[in-house]
mmCIF file of the N, C-alpha and C atoms, coordinates in Angstrom:
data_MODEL
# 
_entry.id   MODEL 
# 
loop_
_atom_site.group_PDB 
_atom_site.id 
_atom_site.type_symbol 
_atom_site.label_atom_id 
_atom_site.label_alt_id 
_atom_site.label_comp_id 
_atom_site.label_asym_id 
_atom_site.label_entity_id 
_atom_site.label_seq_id 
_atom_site.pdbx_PDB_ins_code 
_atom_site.Cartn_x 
_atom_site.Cartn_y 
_atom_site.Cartn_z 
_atom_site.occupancy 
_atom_site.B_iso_or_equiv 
_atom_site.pdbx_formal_charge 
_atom_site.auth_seq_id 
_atom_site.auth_comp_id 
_atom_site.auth_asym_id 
_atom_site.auth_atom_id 
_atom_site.pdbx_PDB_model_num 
ATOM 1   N N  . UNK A 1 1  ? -9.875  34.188 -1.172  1.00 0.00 ? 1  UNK A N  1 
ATOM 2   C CA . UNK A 1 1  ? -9.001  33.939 -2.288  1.00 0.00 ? 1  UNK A CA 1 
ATOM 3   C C  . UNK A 1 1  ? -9.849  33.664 -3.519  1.00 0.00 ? 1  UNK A C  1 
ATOM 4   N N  . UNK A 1 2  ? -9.527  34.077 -4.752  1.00 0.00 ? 2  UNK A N  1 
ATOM 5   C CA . UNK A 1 2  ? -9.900  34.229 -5.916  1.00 0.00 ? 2  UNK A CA 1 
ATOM 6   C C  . UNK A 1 2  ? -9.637  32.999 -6.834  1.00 0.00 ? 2  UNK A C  1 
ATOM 7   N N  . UNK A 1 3  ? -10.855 31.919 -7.284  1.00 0.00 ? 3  UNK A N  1 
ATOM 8   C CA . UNK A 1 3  ? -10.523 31.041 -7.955  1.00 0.00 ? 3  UNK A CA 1 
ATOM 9   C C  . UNK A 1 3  ? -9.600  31.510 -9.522  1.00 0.00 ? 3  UNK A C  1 
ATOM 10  N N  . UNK A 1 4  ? -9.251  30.119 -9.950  1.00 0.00 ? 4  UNK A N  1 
ATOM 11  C CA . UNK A 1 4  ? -8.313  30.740 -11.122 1.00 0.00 ? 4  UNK A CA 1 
ATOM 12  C C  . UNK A 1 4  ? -9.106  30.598 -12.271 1.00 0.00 ? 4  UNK A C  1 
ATOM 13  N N  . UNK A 1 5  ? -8.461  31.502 -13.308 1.00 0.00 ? 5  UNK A N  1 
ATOM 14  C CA . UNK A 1 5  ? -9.143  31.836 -14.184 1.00 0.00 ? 5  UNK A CA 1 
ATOM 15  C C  . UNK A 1 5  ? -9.674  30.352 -15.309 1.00 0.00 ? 5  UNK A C  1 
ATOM 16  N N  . UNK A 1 6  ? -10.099 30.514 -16.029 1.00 0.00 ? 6  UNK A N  1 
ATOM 17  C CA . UNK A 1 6  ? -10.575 29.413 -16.792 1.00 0.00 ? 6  UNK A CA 1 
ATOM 18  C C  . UNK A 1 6  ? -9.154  29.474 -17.733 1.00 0.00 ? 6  UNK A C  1 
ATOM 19  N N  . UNK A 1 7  ? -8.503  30.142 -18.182 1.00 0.00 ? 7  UNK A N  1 
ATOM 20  C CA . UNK A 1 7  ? -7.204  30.167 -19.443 1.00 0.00 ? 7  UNK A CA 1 
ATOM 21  C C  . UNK A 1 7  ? -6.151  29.046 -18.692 1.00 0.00 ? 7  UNK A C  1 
ATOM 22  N N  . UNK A 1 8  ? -6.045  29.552 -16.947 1.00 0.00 ? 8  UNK A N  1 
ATOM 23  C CA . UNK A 1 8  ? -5.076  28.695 -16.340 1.00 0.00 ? 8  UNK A CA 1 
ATOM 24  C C  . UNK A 1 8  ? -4.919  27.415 -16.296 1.00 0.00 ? 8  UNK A C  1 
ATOM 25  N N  . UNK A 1 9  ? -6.535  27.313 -15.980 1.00 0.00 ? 9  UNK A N  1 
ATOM 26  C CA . UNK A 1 9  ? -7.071  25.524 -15.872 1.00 0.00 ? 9  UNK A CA 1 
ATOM 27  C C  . UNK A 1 9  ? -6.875  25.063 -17.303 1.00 0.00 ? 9  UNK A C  1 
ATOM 28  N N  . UNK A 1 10 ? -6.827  25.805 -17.991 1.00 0.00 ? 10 UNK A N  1 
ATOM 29  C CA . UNK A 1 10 ? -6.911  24.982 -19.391 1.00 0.00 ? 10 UNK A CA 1 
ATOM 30  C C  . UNK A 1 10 ? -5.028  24.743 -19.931 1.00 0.00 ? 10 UNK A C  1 
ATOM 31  N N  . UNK A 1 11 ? -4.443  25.953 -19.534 1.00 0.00 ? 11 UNK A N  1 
ATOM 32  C CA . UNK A 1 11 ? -2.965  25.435 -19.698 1.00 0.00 ? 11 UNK A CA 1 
ATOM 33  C C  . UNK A 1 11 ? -2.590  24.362 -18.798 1.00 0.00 ? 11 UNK A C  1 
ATOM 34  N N  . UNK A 1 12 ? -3.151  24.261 -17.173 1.00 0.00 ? 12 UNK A N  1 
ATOM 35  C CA . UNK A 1 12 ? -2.858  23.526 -16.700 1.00 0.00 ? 12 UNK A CA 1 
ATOM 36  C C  . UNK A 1 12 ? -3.260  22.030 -17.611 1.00 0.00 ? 12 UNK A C  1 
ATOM 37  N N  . UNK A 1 13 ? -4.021  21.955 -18.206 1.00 0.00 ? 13 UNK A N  1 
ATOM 38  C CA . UNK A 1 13 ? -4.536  20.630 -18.240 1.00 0.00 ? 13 UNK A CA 1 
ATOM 39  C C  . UNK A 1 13 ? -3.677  20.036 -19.478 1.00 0.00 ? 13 UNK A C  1 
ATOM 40  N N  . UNK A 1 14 ? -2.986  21.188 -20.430 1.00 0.00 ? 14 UNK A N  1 
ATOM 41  C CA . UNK A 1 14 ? -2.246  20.702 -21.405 1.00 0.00 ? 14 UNK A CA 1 
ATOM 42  C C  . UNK A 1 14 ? -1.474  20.463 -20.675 1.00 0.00 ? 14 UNK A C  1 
ATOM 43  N N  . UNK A 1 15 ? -0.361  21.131 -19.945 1.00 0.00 ? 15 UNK A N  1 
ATOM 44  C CA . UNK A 1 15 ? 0.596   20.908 -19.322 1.00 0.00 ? 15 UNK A CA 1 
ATOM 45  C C  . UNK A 1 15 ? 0.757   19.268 -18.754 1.00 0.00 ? 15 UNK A C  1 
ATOM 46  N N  . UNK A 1 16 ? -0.560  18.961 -17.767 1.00 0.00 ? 16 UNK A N  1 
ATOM 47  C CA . UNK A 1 16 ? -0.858  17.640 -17.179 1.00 0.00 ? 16 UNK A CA 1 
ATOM 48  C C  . UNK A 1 16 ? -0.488  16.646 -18.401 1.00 0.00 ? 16 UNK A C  1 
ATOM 49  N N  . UNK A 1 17 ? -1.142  17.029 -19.593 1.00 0.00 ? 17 UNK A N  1 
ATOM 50  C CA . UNK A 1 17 ? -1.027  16.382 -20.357 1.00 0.00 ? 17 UNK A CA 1 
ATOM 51  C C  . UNK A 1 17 ? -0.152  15.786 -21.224 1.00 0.00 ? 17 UNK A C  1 
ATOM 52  N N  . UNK A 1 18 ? 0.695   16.493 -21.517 1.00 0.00 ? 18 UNK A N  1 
ATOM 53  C CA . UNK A 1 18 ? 2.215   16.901 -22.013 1.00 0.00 ? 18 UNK A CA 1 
ATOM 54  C C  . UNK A 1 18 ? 2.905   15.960 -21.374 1.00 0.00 ? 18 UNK A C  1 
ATOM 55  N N  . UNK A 1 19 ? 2.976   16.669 -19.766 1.00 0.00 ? 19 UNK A N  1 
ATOM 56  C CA . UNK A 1 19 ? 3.529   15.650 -18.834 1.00 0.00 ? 19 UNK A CA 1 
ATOM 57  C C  . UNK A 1 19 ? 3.292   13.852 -18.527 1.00 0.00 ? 19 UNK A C  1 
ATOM 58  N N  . UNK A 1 20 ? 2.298   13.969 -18.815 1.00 0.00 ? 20 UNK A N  1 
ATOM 59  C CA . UNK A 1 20 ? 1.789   12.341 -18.487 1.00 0.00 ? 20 UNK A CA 1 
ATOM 60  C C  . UNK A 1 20 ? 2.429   11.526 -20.101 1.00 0.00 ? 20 UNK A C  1 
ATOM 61  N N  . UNK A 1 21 ? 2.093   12.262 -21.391 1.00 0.00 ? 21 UNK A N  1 
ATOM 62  C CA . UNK A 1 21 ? 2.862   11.613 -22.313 1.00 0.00 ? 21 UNK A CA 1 
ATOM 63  C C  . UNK A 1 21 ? 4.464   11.509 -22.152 1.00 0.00 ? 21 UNK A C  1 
ATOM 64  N N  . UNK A 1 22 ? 4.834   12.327 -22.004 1.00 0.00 ? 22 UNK A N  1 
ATOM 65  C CA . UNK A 1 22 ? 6.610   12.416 -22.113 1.00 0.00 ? 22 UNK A CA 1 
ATOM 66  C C  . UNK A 1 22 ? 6.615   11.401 -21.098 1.00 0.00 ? 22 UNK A C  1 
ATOM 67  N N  . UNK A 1 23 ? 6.153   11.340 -19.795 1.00 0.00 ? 23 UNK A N  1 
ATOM 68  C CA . UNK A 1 23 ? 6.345   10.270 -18.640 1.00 0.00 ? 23 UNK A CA 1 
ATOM 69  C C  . UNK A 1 23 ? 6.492   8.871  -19.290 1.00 0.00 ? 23 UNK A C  1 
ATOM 70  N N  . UNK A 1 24 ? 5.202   8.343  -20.197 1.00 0.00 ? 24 UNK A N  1 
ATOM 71  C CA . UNK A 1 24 ? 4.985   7.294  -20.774 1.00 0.00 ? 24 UNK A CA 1 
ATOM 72  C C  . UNK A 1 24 ? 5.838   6.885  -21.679 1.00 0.00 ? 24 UNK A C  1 
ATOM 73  N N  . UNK A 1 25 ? 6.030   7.555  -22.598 1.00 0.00 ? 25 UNK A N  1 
ATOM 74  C CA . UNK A 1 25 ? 6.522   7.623  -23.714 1.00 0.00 ? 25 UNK A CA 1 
ATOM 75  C C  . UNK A 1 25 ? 7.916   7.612  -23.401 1.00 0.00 ? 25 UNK A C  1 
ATOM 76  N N  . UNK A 1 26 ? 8.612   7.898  -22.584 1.00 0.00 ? 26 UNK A N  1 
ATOM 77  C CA . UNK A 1 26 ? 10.173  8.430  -22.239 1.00 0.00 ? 26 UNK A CA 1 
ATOM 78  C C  . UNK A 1 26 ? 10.465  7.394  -21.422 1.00 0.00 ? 26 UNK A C  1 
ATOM 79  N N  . UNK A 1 27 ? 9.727   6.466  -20.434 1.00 0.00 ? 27 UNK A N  1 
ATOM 80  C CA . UNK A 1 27 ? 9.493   6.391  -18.690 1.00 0.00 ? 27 UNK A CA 1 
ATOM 81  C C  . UNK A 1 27 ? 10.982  5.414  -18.955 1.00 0.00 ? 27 UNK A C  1 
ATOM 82  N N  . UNK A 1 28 ? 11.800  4.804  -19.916 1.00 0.00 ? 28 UNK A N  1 
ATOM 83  C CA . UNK A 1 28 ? 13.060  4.089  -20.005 1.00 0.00 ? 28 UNK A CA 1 
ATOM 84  C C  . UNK A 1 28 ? 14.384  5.113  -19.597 1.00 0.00 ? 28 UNK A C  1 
ATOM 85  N N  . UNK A 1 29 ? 13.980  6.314  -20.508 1.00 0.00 ? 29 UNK A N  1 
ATOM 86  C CA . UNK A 1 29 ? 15.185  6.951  -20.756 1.00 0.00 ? 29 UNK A CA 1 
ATOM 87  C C  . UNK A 1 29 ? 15.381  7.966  -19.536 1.00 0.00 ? 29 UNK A C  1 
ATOM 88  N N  . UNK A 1 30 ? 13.611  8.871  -18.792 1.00 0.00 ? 30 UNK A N  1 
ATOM 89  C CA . UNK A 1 30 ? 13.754  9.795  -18.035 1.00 0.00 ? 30 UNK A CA 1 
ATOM 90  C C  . UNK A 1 30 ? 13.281  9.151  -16.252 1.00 0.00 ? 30 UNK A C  1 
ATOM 91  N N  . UNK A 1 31 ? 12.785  8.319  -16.088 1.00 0.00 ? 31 UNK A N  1 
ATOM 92  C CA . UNK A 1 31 ? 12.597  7.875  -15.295 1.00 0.00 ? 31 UNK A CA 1 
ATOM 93  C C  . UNK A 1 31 ? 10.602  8.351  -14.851 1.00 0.00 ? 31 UNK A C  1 
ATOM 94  N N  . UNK A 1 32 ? 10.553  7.664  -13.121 1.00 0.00 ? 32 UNK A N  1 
ATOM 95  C CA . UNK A 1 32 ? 8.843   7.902  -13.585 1.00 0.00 ? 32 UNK A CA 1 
ATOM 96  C C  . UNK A 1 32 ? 8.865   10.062 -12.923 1.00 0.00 ? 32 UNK A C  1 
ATOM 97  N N  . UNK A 1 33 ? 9.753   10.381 -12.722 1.00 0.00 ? 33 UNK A N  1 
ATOM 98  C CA . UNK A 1 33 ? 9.111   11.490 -12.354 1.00 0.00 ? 33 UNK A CA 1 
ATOM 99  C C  . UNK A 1 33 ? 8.146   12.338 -13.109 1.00 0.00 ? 33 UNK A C  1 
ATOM 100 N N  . UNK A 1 34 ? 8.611   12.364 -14.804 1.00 0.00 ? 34 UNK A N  1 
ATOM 101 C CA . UNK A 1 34 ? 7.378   13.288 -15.453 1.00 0.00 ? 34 UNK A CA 1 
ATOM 102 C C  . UNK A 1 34 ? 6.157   12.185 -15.410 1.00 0.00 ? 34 UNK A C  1 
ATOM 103 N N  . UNK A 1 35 ? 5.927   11.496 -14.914 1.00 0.00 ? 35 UNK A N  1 
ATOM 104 C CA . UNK A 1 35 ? 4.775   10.624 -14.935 1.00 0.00 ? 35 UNK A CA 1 
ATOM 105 C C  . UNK A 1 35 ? 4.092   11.024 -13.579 1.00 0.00 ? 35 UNK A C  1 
ATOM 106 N N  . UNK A 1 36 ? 4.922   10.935 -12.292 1.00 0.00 ? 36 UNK A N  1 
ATOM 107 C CA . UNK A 1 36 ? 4.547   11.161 -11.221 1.00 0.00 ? 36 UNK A CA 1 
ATOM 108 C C  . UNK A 1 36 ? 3.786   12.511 -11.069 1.00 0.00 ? 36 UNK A C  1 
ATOM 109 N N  . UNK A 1 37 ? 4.729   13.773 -12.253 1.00 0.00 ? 37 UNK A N  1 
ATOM 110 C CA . UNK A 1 37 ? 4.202   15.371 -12.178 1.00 0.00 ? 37 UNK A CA 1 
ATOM 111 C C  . UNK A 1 37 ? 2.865   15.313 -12.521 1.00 0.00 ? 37 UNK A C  1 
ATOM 112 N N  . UNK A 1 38 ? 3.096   14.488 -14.062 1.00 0.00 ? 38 UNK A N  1 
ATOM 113 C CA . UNK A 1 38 ? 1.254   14.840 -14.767 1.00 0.00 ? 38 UNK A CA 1 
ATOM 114 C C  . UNK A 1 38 ? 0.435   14.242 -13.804 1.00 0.00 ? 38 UNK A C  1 
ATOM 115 N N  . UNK A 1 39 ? 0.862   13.178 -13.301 1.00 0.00 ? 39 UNK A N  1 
ATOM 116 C CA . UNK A 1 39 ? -0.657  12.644 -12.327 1.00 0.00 ? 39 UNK A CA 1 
ATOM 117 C C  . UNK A 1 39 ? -0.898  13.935 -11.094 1.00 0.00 ? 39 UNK A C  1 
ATOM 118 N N  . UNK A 1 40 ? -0.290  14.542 -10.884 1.00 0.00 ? 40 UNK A N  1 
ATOM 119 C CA . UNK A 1 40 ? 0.091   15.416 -9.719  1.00 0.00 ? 40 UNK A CA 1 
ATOM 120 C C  . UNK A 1 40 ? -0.777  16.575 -10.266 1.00 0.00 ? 40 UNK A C  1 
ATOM 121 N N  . UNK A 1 41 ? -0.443  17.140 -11.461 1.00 0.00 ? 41 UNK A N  1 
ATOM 122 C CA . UNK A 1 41 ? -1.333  18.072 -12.128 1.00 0.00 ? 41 UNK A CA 1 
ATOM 123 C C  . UNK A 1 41 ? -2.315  17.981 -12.705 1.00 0.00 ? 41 UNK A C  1 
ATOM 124 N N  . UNK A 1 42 ? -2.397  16.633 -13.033 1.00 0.00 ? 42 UNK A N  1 
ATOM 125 C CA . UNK A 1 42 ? -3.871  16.193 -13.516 1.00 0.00 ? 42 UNK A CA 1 
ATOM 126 C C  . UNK A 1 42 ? -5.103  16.347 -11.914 1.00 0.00 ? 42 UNK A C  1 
ATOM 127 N N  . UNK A 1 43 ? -4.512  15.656 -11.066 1.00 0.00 ? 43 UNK A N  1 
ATOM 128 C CA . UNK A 1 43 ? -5.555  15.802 -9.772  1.00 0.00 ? 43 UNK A CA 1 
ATOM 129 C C  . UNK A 1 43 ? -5.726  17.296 -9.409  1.00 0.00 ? 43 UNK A C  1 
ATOM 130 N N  . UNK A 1 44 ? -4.614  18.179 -9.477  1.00 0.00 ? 44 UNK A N  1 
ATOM 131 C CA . UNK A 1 44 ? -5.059  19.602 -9.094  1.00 0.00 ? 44 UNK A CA 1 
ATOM 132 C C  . UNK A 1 44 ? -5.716  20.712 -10.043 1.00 0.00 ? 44 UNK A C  1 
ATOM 133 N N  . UNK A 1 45 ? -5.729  20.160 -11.264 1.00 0.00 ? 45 UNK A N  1 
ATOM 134 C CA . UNK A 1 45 ? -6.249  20.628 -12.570 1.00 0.00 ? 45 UNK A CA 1 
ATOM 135 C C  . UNK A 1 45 ? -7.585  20.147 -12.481 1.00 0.00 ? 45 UNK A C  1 
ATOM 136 N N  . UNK A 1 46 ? -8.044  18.886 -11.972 1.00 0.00 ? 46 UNK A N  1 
ATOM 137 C CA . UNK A 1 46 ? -9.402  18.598 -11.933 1.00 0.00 ? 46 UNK A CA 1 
ATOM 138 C C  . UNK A 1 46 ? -10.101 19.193 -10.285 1.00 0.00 ? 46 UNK A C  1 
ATOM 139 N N  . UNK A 1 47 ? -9.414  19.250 -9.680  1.00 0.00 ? 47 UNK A N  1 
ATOM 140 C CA . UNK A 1 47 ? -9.917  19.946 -8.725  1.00 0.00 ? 47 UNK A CA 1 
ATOM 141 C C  . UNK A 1 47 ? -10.249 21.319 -8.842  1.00 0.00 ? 47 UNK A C  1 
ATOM 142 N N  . UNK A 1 48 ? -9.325  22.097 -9.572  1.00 0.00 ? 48 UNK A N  1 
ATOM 143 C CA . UNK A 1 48 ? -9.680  23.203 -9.657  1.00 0.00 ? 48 UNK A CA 1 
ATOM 144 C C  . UNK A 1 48 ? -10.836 23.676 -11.182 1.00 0.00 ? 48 UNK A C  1 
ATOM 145 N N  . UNK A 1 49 ? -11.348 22.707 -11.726 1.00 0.00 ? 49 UNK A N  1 
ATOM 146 C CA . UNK A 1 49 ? -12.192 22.661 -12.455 1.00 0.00 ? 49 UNK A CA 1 
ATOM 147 C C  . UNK A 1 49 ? -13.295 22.366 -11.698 1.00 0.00 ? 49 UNK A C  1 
ATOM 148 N N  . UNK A 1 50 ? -13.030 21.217 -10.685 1.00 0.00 ? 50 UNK A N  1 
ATOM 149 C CA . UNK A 1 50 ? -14.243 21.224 -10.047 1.00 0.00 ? 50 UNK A CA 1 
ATOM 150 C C  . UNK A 1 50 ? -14.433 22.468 -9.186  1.00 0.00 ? 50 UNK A C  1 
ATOM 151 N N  . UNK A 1 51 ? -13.942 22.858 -8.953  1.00 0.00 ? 51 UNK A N  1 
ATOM 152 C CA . UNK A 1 51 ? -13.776 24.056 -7.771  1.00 0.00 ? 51 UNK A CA 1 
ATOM 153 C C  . UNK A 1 51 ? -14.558 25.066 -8.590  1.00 0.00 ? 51 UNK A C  1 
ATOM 154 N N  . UNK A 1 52 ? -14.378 25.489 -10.019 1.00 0.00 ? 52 UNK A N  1 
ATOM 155 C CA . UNK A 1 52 ? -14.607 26.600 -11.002 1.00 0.00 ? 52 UNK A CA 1 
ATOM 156 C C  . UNK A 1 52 ? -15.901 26.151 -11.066 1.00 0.00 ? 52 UNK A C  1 
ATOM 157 N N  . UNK A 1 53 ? -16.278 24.707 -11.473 1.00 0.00 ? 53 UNK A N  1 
ATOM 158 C CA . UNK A 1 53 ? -18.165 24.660 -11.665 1.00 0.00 ? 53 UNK A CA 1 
ATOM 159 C C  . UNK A 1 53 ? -18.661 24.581 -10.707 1.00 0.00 ? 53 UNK A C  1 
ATOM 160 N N  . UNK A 1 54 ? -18.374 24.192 -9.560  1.00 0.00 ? 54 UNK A N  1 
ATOM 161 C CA . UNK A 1 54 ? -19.360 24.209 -8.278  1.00 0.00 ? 54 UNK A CA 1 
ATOM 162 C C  . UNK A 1 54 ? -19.612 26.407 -8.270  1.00 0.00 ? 54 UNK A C  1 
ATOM 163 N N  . UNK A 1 55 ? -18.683 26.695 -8.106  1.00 0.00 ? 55 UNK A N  1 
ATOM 164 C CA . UNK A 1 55 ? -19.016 27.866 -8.294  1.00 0.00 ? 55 UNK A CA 1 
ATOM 165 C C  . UNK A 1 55 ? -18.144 28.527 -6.310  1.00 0.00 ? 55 UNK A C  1 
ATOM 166 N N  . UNK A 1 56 ? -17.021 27.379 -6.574  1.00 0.00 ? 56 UNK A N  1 
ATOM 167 C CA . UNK A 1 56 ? -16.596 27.899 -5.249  1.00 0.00 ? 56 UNK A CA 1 
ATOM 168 C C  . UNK A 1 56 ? -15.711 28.756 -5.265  1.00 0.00 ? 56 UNK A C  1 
ATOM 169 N N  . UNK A 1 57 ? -15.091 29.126 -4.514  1.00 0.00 ? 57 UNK A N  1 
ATOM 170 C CA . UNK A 1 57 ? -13.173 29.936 -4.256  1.00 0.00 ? 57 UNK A CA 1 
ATOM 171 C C  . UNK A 1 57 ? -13.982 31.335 -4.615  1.00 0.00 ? 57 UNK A C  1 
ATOM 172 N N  . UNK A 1 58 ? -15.057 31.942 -4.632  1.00 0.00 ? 58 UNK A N  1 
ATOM 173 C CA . UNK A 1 58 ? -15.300 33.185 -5.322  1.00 0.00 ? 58 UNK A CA 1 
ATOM 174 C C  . UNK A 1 58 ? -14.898 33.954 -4.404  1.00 0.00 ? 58 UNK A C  1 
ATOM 175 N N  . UNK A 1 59 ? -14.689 34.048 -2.779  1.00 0.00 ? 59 UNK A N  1 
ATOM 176 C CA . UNK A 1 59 ? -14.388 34.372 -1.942  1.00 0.00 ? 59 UNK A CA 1 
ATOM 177 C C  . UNK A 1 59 ? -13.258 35.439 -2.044  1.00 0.00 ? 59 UNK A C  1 
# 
């Protein structure tokens, strides 16, 4: 399987990001789930960054 591209990881990480504010920022009105997502995408966004510099998934 084919690691992901560098454009993905980088939307992912806005996305994470996005998410973790609205979570914070909202967490009265929407509850903790967009908080729960960004942490969720933040760990698989850094994994797959780490994954991209080790130089793995090239497979």
């Amino acid at each position: 399987m084919r690691g992901l591209p560098a454009w993905m990881i980088l939307t992912l990480g806005v996305l994470a990001a996005v998410m973790l504010y609205v979570g914070y920022d909202e967490r009265h009105h929407v509850g903790p789930f967009p908080m729960i997502l960004g942490v969720l995408w933040a760990v698989f966004t850094l994994a797959a960054a780490g994954a991209k510099a080790r130089g793995g998934a090239e497979t």
